[in-house]
C-alpha positions in Angstrom: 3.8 6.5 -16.9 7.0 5.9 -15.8 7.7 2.6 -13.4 8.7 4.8 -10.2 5.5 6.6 -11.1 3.9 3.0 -11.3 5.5 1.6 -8.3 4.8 4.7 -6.2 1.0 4.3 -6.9 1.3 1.0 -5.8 1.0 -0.6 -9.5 4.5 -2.1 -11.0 5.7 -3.4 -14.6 6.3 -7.4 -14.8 7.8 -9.3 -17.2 6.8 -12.5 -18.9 3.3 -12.4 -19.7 2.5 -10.5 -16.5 2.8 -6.9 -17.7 1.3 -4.5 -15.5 -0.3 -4.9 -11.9 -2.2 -2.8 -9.7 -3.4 -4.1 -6.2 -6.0 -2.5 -4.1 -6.0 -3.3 -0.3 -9.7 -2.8 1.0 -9.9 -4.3 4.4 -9.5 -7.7 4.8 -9.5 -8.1 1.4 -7.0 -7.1 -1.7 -8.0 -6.9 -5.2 -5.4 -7.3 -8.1 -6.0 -5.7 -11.1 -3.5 -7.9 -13.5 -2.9 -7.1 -17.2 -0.8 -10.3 -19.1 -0.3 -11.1 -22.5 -1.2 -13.6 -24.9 2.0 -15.4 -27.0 0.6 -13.7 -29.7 1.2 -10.5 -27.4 -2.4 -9.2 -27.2 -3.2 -8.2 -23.8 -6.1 -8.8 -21.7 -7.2 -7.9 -18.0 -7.4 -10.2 -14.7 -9.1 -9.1 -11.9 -8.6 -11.3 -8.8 -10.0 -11.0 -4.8 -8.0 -12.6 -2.2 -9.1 -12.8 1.4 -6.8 -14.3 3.7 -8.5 -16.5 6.3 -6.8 -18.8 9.1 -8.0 -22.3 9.0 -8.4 -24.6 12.3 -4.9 -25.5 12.6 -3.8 -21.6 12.5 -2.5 -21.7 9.1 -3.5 -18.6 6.6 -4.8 -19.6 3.9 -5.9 -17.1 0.8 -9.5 -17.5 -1.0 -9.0 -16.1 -4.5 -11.9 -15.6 -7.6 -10.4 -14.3 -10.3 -12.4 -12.8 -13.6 -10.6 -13.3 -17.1 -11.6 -9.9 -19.1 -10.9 -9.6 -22.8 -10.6 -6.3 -24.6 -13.2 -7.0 -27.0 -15.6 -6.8 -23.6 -13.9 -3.6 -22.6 -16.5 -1.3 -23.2 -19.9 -3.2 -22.2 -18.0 -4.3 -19.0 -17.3 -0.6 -18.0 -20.6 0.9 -19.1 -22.3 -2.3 -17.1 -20.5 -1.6 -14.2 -20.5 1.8 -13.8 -24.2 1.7 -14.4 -24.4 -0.7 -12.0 -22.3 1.5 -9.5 -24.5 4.8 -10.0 -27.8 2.8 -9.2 -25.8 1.7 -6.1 -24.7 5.4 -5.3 -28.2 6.2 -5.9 -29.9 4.1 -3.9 -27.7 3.6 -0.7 -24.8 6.6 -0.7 -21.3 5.9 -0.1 -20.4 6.6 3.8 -16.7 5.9 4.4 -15.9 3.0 5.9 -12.4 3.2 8.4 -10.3 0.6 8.3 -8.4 -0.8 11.4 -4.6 -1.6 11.4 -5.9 -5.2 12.1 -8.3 -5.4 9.1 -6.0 -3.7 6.7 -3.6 -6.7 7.1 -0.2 -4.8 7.7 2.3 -7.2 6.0 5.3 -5.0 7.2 4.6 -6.3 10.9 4.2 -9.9 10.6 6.1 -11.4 12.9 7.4 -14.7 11.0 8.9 -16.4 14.2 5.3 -16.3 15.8 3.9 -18.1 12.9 
């Protein structure tokens, strides 16, 4: 894939040991699906959810949980979780959920003199 490819899907090449990123906005919250490398250049996954909340003083402030995944975990992490997911799906089906403006957290209109 090439990086316009990347960056039009929302995902984008880094440098350093941050080599690939793909974030997923999902209401209020965003999750980052990081991939960095080791110095001995092996790579390995991050997954990180961030929820901006305002503290008493009006400050935002971002909770973050992040999950280290190494490739040697790969495969039982997948067929875990997509097991997981389809007993889910089973159980209680999917109904899409709409998102307002407000809870998707449109950065582009922050207005930085209000804050």
């Amino acid at each position: 894939m090439y990086l316009e490819d990347l960056e039009n899907a929302g995902a984008f090449e880094r440098s350093g040991d941050d080599v690939y990123s793909k974030p997923v906005r999902a209401g209020k919250r965003t999750y980052f699906f990081d991939v960095k490398a080791t110095k001995g250049n092996d790579y390995y996954l991050t997954i990180t959810e961030s929820k901006r909340r305002v503290e008493k003083d009006g400050r935002f402030v971002y909770d973050k949980h992040k999950i280290f995944l190494y490739k040697e975990d790969f495969e039982k992490f997948t067929d875990s979780l997509s097991e997981v997911i389809e007993f889910i799906k089973s159980k209680c089906p999917v109904t899409e959920r709409v998102y307002s403006e407000s809870e998707e957290g449109n950065f582009t209109d922050v207005d930085f003199d209000k804050l």
